[in-house]
C-alpha positions in Angstrom: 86.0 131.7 101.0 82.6 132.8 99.0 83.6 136.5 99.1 84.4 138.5 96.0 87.5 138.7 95.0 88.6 142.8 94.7 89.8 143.9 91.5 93.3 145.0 92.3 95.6 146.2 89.8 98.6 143.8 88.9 102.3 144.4 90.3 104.8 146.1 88.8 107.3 143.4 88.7 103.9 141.6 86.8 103.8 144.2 84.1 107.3 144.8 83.3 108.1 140.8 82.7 105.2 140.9 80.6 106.4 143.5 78.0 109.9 142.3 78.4 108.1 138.6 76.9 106.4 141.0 74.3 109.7 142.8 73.2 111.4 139.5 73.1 108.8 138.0 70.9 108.4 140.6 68.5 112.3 140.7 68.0 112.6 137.4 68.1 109.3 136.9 64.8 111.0 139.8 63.2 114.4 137.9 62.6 112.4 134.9 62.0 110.6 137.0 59.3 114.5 138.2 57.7 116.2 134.9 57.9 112.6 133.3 55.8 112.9 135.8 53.3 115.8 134.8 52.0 114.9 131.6 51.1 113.4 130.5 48.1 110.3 128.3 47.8 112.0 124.9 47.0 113.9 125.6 50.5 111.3 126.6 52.7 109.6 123.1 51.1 112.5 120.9 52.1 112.9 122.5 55.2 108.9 121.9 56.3 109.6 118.6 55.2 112.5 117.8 57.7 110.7 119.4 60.4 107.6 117.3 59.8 109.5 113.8 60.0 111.7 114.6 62.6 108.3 115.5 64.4 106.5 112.7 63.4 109.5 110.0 64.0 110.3 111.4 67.4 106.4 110.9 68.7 106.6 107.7 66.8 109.2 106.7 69.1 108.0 108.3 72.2 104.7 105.8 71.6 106.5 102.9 70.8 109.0 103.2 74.2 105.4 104.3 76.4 103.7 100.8 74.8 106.4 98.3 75.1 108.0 99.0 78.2 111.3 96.8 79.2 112.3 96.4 75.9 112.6 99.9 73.4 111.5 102.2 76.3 114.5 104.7 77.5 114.0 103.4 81.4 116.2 100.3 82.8 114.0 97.1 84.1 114.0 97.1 87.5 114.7 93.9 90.1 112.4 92.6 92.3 113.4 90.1 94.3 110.8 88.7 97.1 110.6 89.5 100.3 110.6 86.5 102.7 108.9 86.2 105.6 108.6 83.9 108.4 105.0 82.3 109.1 103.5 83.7 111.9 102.2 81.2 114.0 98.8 81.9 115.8 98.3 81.6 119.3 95.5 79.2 120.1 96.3 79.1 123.7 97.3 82.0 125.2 97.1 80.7 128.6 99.3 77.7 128.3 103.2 79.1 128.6 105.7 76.6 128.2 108.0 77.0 131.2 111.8 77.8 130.5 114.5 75.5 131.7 117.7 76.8 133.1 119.2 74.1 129.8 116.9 77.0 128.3 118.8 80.0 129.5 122.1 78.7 129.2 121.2 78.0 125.4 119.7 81.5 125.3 123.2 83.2 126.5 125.4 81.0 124.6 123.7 82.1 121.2 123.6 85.5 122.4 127.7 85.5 123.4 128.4 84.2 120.2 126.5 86.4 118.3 128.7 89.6 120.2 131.6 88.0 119.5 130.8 87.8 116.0 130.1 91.3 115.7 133.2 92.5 117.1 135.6 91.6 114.3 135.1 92.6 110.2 134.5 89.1 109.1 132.4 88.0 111.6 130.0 91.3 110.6 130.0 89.8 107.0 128.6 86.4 108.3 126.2 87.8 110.8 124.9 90.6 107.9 124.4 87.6 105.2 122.9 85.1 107.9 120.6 87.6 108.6 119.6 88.6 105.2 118.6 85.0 104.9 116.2 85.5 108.0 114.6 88.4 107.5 112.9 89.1 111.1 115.5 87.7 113.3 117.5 90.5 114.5 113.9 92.4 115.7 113.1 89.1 117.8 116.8 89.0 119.3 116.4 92.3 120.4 113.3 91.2 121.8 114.7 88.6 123.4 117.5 90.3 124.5 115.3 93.0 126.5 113.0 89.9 128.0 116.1 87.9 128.8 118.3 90.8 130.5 115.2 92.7 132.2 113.5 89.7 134.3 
């Protein structure tokens, strides 16, 4: 990392773009130099002048849109909409489990039926997608629940 660096000469392809940006500069000041000396003074005045304002009122309005953002900036507000989230409950006994009821597990299979029935057919997508939406966290937990209920 700390050792010197060893002077080696620069490429070919290195050399020959930069005289090719030398060439093209020199042509390019040269007609710049021929188109300019044709005009007369009074031009070359007015034409400053133009340059200068369009300058000045284009950085004038790239400040303003940077400073007021929303409403004379060039970008579109953006949406946010809150992101809901159930309350997570903590555990203050973990030892205590509530036993499950076969009233449980018939309630359990029931929801879980309808909910495959529901997805089976186009409208029934629509109102399991927007009943989710509304619970955000829901279709994790069935899953859940679907791999505790199926796998005991």
């Amino acid at each position: 990392m700390w050792k010197r660096k060893q002077n080696r000469p620069p490429s070919v392809l290195a050399i020959r773009t930069s005289q090719m940006f030398a060439w093209l500069q020199k042509k390019w000041v040269n007609w710049m130099q021929q188109r300019e000396a044709r005009l007369t003074m009074a031009q070359k005045k007015w034409s400053l002048a133009i340059f200068m304002l369009c300058s000045c009122s284009g950085c004038v309005l790239i400040f303003l849109a940077g400073i007021t953002p929303g409403i004379n900036s060039f970008s579109a507000p953006v949406a946010v909409q809150p992101l809901r989230m159930p309350a997570i409950q903590p555990n203050t006994n973990a030892n205590v489990q509530t036993p499950i009821t076969r009233e449980d597990t018939l309630t359990i299979r029931r929801y879980l039926q309808t909910i495959d029935s529901m997805s089976q057919t186009q409208e029934g997508k629509a109102q399991l997608d927007a009943y989710f939406r509304q619970r955000p966290g829901l279709s994790d937990s069935i899953a859940v629940l679907r791999k505790i209920f199926y796998h005991q």
